[in-house]
DRENDO-1510 file (C-alpha; in Angstrom, 1 decimal, always signed):
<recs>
REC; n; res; u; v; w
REC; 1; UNK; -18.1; +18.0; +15.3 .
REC; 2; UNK; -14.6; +17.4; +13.9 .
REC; 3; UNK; -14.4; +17.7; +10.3 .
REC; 4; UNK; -11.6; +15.9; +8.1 .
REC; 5; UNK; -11.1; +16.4; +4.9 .
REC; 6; UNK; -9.7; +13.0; +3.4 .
REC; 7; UNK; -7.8; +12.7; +0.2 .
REC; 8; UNK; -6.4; +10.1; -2.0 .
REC; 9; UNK; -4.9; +10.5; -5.5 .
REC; 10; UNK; -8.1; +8.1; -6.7 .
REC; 11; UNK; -11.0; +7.0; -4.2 .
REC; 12; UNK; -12.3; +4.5; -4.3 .
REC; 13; UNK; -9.7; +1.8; -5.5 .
REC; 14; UNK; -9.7; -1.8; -5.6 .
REC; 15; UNK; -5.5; -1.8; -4.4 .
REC; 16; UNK; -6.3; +0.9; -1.6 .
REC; 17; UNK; -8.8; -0.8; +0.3 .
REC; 18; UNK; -7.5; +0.8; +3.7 .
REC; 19; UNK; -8.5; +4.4; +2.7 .
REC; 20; UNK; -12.0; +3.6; +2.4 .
REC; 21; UNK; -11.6; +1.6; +6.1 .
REC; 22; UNK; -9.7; +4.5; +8.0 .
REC; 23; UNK; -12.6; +7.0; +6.3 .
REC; 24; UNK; -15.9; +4.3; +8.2 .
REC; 25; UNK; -13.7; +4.0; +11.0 .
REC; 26; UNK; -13.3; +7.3; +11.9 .
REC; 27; UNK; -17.1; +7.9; +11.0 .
REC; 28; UNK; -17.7; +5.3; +13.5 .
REC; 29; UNK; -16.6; +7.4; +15.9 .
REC; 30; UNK; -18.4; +10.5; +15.0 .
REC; 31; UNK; -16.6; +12.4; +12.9 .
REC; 32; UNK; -17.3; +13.9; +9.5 .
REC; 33; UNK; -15.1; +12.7; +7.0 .
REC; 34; UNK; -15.2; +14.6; +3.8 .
REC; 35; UNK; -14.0; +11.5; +1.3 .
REC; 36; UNK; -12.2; +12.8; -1.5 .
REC; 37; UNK; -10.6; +12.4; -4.8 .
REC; 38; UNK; -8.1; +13.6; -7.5 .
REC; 39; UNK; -9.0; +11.4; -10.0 .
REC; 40; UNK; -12.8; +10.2; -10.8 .
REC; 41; UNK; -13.2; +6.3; -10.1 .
REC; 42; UNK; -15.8; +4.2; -12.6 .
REC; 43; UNK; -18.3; +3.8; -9.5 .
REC; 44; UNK; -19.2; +0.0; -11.0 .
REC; 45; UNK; -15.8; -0.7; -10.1 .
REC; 46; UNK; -14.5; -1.0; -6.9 .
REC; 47; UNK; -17.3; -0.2; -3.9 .
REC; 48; UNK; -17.5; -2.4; -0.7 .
REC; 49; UNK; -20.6; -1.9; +0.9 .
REC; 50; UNK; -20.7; +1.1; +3.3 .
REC; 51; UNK; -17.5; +1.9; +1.6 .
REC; 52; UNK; -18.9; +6.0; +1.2 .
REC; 53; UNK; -22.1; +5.8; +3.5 .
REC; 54; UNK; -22.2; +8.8; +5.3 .
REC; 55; UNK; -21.7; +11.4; +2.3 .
REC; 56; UNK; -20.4; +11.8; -1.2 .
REC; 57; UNK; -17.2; +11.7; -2.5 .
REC; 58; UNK; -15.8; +14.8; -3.2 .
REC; 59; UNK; -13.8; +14.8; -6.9 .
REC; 60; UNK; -11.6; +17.4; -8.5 .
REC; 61; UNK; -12.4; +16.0; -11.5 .
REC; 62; UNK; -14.3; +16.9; -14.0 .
REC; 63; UNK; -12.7; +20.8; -13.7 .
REC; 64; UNK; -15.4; +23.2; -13.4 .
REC; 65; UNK; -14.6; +26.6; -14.9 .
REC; 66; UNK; -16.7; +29.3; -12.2 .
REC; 67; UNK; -14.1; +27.2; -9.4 .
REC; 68; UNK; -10.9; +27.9; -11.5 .
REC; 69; UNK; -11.5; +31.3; -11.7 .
REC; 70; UNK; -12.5; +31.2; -7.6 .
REC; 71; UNK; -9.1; +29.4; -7.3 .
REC; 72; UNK; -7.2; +32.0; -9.1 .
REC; 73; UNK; -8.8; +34.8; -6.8 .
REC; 74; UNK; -8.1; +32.3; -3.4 .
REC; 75; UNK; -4.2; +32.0; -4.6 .
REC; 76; UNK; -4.1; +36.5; -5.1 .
REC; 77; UNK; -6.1; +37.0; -1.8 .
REC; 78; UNK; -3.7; +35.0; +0.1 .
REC; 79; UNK; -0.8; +34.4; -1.5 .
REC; 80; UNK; +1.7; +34.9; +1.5 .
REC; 81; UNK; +0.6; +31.6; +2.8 .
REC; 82; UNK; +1.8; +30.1; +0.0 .
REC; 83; UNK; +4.8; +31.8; -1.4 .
REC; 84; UNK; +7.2; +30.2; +0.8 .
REC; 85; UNK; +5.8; +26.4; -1.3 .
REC; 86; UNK; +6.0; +28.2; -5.0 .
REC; 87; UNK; +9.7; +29.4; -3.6 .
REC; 88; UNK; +10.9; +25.8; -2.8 .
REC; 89; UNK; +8.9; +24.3; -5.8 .
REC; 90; UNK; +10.8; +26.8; -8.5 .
REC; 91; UNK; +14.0; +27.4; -7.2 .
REC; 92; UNK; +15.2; +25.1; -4.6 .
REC; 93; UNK; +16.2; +21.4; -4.5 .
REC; 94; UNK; +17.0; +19.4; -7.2 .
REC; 95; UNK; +14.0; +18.7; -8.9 .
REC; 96; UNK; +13.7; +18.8; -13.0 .
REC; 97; UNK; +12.3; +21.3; -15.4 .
REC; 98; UNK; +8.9; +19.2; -15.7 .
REC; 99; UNK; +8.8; +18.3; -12.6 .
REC; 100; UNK; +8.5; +22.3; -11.2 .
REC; 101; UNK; +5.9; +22.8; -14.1 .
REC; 102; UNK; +3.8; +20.2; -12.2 .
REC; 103; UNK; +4.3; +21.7; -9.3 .
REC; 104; UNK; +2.6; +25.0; -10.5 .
REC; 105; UNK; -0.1; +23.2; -12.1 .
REC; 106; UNK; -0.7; +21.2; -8.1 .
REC; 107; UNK; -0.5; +24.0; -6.6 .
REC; 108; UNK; -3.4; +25.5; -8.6 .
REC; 109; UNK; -5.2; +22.4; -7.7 .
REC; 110; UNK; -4.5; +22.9; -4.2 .
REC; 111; UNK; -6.2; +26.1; -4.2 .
REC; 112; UNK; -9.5; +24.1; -6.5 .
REC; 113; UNK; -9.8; +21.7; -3.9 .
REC; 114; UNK; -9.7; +24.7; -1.2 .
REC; 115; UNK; -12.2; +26.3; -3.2 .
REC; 116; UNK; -14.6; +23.2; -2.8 .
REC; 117; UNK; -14.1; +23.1; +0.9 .
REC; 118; UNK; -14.6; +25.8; +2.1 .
REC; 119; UNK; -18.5; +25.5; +2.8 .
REC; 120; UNK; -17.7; +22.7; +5.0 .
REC; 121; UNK; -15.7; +23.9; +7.6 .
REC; 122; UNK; -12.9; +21.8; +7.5 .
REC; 123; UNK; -11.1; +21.1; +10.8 .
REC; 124; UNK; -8.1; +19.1; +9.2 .
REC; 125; UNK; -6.9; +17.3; +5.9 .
REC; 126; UNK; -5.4; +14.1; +5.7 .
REC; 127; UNK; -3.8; +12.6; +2.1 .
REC; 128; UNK; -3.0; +8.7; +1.5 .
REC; 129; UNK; +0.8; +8.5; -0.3 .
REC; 130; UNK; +3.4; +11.9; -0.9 .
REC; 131; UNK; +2.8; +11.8; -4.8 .
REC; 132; UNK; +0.5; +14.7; -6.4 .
REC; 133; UNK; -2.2; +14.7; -4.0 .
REC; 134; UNK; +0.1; +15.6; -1.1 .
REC; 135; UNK; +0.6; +19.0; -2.6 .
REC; 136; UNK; -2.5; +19.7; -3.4 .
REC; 137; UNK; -3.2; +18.5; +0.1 .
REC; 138; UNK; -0.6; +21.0; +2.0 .
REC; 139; UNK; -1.5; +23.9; -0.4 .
REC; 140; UNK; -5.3; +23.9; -0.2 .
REC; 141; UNK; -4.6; +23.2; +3.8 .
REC; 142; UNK; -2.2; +26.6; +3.4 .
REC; 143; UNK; -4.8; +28.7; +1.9 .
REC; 144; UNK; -7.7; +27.3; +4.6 .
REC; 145; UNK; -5.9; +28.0; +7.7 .
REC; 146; UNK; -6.1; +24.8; +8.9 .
REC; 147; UNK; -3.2; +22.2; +9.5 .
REC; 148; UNK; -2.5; +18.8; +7.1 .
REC; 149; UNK; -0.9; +15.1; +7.8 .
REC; 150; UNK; -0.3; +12.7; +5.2 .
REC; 151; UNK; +0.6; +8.9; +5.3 .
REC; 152; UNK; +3.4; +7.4; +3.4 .
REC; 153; UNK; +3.4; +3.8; +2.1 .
REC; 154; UNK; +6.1; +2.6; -0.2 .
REC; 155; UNK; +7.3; +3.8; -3.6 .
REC; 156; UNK; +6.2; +7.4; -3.0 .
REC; 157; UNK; +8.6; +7.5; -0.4 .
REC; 158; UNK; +11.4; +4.9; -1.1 .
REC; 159; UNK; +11.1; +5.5; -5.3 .
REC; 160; UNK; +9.1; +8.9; -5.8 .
REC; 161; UNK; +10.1; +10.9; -2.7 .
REC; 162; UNK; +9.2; +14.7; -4.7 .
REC; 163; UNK; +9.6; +17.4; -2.4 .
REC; 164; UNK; +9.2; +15.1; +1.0 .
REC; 165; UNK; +10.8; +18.0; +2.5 .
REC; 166; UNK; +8.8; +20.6; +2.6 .
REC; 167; UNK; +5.9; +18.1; +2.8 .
REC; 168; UNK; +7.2; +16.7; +6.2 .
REC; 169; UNK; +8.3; +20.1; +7.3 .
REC; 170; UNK; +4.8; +20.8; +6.9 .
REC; 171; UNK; +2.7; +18.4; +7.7 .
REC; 172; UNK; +1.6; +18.4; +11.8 .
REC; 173; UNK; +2.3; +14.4; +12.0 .
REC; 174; UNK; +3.4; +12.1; +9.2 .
REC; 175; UNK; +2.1; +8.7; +9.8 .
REC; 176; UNK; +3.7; +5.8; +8.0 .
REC; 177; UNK; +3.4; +2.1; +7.6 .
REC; 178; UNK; +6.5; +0.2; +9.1 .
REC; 179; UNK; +9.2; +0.6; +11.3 .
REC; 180; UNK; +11.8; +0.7; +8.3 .
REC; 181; UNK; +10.0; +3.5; +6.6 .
REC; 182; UNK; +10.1; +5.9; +9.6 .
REC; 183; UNK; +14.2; +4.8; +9.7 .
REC; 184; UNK; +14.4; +5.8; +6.5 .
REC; 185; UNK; +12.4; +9.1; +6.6 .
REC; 186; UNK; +14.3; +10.1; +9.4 .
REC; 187; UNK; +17.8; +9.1; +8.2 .
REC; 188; UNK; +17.1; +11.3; +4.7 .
REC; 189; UNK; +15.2; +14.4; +6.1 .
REC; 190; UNK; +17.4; +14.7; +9.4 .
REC; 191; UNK; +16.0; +17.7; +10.1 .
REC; 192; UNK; +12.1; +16.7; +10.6 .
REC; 193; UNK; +11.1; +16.2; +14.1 .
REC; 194; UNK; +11.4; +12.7; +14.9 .
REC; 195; UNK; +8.4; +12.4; +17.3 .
REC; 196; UNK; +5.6; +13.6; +14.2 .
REC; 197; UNK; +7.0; +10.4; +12.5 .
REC; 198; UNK; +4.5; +7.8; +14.0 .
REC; 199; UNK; +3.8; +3.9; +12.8 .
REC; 200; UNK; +0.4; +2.5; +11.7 .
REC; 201; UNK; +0.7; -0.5; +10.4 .
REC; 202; UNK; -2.2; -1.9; +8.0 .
REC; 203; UNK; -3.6; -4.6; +8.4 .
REC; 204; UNK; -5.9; -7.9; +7.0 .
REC; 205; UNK; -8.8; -9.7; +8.2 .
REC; 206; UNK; -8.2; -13.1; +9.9 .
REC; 207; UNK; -10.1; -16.1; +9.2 .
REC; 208; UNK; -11.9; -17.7; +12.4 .
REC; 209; UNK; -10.5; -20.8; +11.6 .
REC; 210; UNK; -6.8; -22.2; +10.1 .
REC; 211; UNK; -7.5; -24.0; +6.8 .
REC; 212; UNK; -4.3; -26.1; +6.2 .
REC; 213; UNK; -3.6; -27.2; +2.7 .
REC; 214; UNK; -4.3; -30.9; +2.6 .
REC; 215; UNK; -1.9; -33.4; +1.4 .
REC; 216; UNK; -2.7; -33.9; -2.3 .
REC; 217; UNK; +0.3; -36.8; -2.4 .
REC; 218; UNK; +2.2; -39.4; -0.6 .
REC; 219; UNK; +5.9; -39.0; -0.3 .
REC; 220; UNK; +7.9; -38.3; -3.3 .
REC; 221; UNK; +5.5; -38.7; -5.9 .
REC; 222; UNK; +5.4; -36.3; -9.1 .
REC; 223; UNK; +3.0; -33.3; -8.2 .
REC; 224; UNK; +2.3; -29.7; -9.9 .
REC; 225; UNK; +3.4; -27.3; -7.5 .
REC; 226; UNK; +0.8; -24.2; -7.8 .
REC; 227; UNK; +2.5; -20.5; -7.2 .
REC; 228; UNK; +0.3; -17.0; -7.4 .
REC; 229; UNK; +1.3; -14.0; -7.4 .
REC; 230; UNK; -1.3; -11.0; -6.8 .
REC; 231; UNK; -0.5; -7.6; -8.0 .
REC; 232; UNK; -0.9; -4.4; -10.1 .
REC; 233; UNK; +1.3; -5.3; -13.5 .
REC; 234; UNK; +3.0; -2.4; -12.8 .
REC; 235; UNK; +7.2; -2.4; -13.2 .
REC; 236; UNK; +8.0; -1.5; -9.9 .
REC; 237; UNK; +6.2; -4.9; -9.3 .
REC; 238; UNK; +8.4; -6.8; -11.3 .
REC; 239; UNK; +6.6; -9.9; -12.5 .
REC; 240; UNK; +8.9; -9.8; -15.3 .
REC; 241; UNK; +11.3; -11.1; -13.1 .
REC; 242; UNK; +8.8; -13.7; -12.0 .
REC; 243; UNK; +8.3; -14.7; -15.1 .
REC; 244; UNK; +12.0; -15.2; -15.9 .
REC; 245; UNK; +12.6; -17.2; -13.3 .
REC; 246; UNK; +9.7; -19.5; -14.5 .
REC; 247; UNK; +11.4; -20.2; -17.6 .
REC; 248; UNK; +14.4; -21.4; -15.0 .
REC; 249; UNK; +12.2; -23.8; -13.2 .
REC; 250; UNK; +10.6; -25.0; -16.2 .
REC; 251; UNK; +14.1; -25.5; -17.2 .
REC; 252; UNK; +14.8; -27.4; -14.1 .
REC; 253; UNK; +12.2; -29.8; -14.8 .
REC; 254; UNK; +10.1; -28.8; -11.9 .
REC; 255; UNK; +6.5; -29.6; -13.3 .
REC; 256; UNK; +4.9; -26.0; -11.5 .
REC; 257; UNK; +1.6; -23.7; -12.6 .
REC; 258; UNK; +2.2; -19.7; -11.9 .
REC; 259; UNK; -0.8; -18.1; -11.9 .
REC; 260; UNK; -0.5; -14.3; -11.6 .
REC; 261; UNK; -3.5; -11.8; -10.5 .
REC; 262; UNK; -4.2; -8.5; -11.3 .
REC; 263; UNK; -3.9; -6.0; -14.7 .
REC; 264; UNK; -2.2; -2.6; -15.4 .
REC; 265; UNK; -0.2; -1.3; -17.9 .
REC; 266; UNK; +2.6; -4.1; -18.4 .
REC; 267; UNK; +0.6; -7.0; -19.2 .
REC; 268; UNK; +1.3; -6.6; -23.0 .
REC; 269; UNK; +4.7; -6.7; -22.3 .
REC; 270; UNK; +4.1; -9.8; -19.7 .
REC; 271; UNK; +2.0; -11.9; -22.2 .
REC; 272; UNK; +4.9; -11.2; -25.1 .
REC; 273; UNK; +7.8; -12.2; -22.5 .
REC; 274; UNK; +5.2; -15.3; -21.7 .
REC; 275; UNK; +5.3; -16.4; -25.2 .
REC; 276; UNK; +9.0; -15.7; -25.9 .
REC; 277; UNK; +10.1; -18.2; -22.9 .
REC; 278; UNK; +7.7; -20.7; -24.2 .
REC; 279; UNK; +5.4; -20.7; -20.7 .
REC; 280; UNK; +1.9; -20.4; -22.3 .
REC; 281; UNK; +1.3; -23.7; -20.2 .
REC; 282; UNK; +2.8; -22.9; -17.2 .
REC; 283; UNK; +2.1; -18.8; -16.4 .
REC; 284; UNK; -1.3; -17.8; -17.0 .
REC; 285; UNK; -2.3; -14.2; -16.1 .
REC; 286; UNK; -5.9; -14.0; -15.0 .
REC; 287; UNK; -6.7; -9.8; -14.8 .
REC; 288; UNK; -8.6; -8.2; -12.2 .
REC; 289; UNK; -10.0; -11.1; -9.9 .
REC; 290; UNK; -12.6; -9.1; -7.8 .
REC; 291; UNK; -11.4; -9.6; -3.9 .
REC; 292; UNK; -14.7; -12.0; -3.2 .
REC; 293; UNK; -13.1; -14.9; -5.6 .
REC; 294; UNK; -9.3; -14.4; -3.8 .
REC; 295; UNK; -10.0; -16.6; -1.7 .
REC; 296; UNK; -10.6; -19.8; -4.1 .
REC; 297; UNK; -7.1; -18.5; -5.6 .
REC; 298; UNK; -5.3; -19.1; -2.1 .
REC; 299; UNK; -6.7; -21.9; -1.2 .
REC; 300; UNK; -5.1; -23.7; -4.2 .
REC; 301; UNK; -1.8; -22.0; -3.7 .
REC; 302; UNK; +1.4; -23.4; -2.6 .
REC; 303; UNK; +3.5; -20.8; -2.4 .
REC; 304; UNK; +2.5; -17.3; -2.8 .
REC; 305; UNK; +5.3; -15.1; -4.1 .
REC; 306; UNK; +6.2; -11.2; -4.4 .
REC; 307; UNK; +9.2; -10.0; -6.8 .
REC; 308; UNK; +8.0; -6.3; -6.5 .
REC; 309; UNK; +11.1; -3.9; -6.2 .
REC; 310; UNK; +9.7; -1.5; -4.2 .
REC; 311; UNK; +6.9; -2.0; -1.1 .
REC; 312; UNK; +5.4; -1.2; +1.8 .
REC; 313; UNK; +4.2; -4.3; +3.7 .
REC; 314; UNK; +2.0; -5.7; +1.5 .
REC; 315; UNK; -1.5; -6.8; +1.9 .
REC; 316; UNK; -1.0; -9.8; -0.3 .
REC; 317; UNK; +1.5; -11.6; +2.0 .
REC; 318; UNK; -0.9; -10.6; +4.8 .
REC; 319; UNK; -3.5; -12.3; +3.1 .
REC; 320; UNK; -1.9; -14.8; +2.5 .
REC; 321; UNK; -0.2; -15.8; +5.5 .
REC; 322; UNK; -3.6; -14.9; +7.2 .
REC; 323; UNK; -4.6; -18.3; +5.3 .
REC; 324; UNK; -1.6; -20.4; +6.8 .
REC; 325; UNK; -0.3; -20.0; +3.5 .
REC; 326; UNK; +3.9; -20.2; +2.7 .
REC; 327; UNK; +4.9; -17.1; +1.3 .
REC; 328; UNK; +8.4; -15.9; -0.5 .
REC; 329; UNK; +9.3; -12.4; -0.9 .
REC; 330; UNK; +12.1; -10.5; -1.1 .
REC; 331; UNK; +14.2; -9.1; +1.6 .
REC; 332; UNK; +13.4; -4.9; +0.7 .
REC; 333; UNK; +12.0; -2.2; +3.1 .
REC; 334; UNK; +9.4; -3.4; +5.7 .
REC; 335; UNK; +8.8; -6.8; +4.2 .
REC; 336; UNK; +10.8; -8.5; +6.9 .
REC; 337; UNK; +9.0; -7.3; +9.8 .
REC; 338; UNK; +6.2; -9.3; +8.6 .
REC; 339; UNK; +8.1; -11.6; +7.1 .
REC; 340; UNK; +10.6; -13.7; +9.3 .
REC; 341; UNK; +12.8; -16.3; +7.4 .
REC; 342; UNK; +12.6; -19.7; +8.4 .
REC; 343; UNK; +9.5; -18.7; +10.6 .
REC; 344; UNK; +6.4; -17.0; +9.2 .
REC; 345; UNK; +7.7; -17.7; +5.7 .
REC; 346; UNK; +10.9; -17.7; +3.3 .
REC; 347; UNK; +12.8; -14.5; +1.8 .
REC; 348; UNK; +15.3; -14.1; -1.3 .
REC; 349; UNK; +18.0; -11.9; -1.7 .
REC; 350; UNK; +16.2; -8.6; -3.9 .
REC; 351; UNK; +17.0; -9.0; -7.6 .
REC; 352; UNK; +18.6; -12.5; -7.3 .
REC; 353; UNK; +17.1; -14.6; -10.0 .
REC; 354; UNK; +18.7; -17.5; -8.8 .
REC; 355; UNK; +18.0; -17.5; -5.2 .
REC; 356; UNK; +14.7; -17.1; -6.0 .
REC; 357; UNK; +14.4; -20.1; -8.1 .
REC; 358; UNK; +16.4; -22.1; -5.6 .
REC; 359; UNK; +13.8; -20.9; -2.5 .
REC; 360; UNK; +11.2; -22.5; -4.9 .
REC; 361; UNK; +12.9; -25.7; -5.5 .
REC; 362; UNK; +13.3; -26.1; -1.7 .
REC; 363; UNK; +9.9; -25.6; -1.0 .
REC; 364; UNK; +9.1; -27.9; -3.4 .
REC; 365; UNK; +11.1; -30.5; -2.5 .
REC; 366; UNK; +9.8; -29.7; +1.4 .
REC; 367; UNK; +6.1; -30.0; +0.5 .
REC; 368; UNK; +6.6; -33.6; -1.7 .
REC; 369; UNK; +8.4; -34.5; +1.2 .
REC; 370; UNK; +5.3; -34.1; +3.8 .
REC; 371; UNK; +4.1; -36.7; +5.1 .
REC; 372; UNK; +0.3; -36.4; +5.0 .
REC; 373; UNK; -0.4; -38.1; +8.2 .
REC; 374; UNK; +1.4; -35.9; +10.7 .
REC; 375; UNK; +2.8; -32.7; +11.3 .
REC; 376; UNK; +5.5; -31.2; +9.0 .
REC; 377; UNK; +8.1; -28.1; +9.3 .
REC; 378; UNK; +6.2; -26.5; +7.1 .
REC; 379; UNK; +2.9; -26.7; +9.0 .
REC; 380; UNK; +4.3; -25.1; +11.6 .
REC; 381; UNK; +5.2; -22.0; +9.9 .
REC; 382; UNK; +2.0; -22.0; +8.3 .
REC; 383; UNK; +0.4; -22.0; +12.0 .
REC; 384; UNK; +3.4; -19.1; +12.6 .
REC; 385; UNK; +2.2; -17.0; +9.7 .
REC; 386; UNK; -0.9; -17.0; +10.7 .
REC; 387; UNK; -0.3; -15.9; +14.8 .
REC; 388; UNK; +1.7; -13.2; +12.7 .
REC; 389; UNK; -0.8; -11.5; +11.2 .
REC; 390; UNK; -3.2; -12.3; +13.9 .
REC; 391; UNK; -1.2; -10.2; +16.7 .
REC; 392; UNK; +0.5; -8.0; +14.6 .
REC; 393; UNK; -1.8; -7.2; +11.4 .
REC; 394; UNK; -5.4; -7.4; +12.5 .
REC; 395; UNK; -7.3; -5.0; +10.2 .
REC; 396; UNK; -9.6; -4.8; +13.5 .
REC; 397; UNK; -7.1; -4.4; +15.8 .
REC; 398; UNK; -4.8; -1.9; +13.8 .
REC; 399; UNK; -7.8; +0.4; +12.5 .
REC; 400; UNK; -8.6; +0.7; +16.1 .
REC; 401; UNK; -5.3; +2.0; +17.1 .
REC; 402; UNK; -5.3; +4.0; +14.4 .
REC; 403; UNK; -8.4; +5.8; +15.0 .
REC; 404; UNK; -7.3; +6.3; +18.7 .
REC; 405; UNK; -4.4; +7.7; +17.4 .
REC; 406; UNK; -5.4; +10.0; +14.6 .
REC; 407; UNK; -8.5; +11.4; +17.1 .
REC; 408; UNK; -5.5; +12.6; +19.6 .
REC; 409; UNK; -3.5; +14.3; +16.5 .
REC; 410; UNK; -6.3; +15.9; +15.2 .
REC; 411; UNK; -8.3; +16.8; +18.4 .
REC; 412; UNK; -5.2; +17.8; +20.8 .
REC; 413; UNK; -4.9; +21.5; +21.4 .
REC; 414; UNK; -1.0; +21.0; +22.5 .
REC; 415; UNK; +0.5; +18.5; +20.7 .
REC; 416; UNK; +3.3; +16.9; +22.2 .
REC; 417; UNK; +3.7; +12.9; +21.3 .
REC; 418; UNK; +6.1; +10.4; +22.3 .
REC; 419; UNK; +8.9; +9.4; +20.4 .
REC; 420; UNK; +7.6; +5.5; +20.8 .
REC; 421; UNK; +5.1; +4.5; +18.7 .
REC; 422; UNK; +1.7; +4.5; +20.6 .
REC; 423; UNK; -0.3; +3.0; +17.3 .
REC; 424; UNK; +1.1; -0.2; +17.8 .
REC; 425; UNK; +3.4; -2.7; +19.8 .
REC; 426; UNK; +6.9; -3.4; +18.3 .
REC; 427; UNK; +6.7; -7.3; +16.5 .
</recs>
């Protein structure tokens, strides 16, 4: 039986649904997946049903002292393995001071998490994202003998890119989630072998049936247009800039409600920037909404908007186009591939305050404009956002290629893929 070590920097997590379905997928298909984490998870907090059936998940975290010690003697018995990584981690590239100091610390990591796999014969290990847990990944593959592949999604490639070189020079296949990524990967580490760059797009589940919005108003009266925005508070999400440019429709006299999902570490400086602009009845932020009361949020959404600065293709918009619902976003990384202007949904230039504002305005001027007794522009990309997602971003659909896919990585004795991308059709 093939056995894959999987990794994530924190398993299981409400934003990272897809680790948790690539880990029952390939179980569906008979192979032991070793589910494991960096960082310990409140298990109250985020676990779909099924979501570790099959075995435990296997943390580094709490450290136990008896495996540091049997760490330290893993990284002196085979240290030639890994002297080439300390080499690039302490004296080449460009990296700072603290950022080589965490690199030793990793890499001692690396060899704990070696430490507690080696009694399961591990065939393979995969990690989710190039931060920490990627060299931890490559190292405790290094010291097992056995081969590594990672998966790169957004910011920790396009923001937080730490020693992607070695990492891809590494790694047997790199897989990665949209077209624009692998352009990018391939146009800063020229030297990688284009054809271990593969595309895997995630994906969303599709409702069996189109819900339209109905028509809460007849032609130009006075409505409350209803936006949501769904999201870590994080700043490389940038609902500061959301919020700002609610104070300019406010300002505009467009009568609007913002609702914004989600919590993390800006929200103190959200609500303060909330009350400064005078929007306490206009933006309310509503925390962690657990993903079974999303859908009530949708439903009674307008427009659903992204102002992050740095993304993959995000769920959300999936989501919510999924629902036939308009969505704006801005025009960054693989966004557009999902997102086609005028078509599936609507896109601002990135950082533009004032095209964003202006793309609401339109679309609020669009929807008081339909008339509630036929079809409008606007239904029909609602109907187009929804085919989107339905051909293109099928969680079904995509986690099957995937596991067809990662099965022929993993399994193949000579491995010699194509430089198209076999995991799925171009849009």
């Amino acid at each position: 039986m093939l056995t894959i070590a999987y990794l994530a920097n924190q398993f299981p997590a409400d934003v990272e649904p897809y680790v948790g379905e690539e880990i029952r997928e390939l179980r569906k298909r008979g192979v032991k997946v070793i589910a494991s984490s960096v960082r310990r998870t409140r298990k109250d907090l985020y676990r779909p049903a099924g979501e570790d059936a099959g075995g435990e998940i296997l943390c580094l975290r709490p450290i136990q002292v008896l495996m540091l010690l049997r760490a330290l003697g893993l990284i002196l018995w085979r240290w030639n393995r890994i002297a080439g990584l300390l080499t690039r981690a302490l004296m080449g590239g460009k990296e700072s001071p603290k950022r080589r100091a965490k690199a030793l610390l990793h890499t001692y990591l690396g060899a704990y998490y070696a430490v507690l796999l080696r009694g399961h014969r591990v065939d393979h290990i995969h990690v989710h994202h190039g931060y920490f847990g990627s060299w931890i990944a490559m190292v405790a593959a290094r010291l097992l003998g056995v081969e590594f592949s990672l998966t790169l999604h957004g910011s920790d490639l396009l923001l937080d890119g730490a020693y992607l070189d070695v990492k891809l020079e590494s790694c047997r296949f790199c897989v990665t989630i949209s077209e624009y990524n692998r352009r990018h990967i391939l146009h800063h580490f020229p030297d990688v072998d284009p054809r271990k760059i593969l595309v895997s797009r995630l994906g969303v589940d599709v409702p069996a049936r189109a819900e339209f919005p109905p028509r809460r108003v007849v032609r130009g009266a006075r409505r409350t247009l209803t936006l949501l925005a769904v999201g870590r508070l994080h700043a490389v999400k940038d609902h500061a800039f959301l919020v700002r440019a609610c104070a300019r429709l406010r300002d505009c006299g467009l009568e609007f409600d913002c609702a914004i999902a989600g919590e993390g570490p800006e929200r103190q400086r959200l609500e303060s920037l909330v009350r400064q602009n005078r929007l306490q009845d206009h933006v309310h932020l509503l925390g962690h909404v657990a993903r079974h009361s999303m859908d009530a949020l949708y439903r009674n959404a307008d427009v659903v908007a992204l102002t992050s600065r740095s993304e993959g293709i995000p769920l959300v918009l999936m989501e919510a186009m999924a629902r036939c619902k308009i969505v704006l976003a801005p025009a960054i990384t693989g966004i557009p591939e999902l997102v086609v202007p005028g078509k599936t949904g609507f896109l601002y230039a990135p950082g533009a305050l004032k095209d964003f504002v202006a793309r609401i305005l339109f679309l609020d001027e669009r929807t008081r404009g339909e008339d509630p007794n036929a079809v409008s522009c606007l239904d029909w990309i609602r109907h187009a956002a929804r085919v989107q997602v339905l051909h293109n971003f099928s969680r079904r659909k995509n986690l099957a290629h995937f596991g067809n896919q990662f099965l022929h990585l993993t399994a193949a004795q000579d491995w010699s893929p194509p430089h198209e991308d076999l995991v799925l059709q171009q849009i």
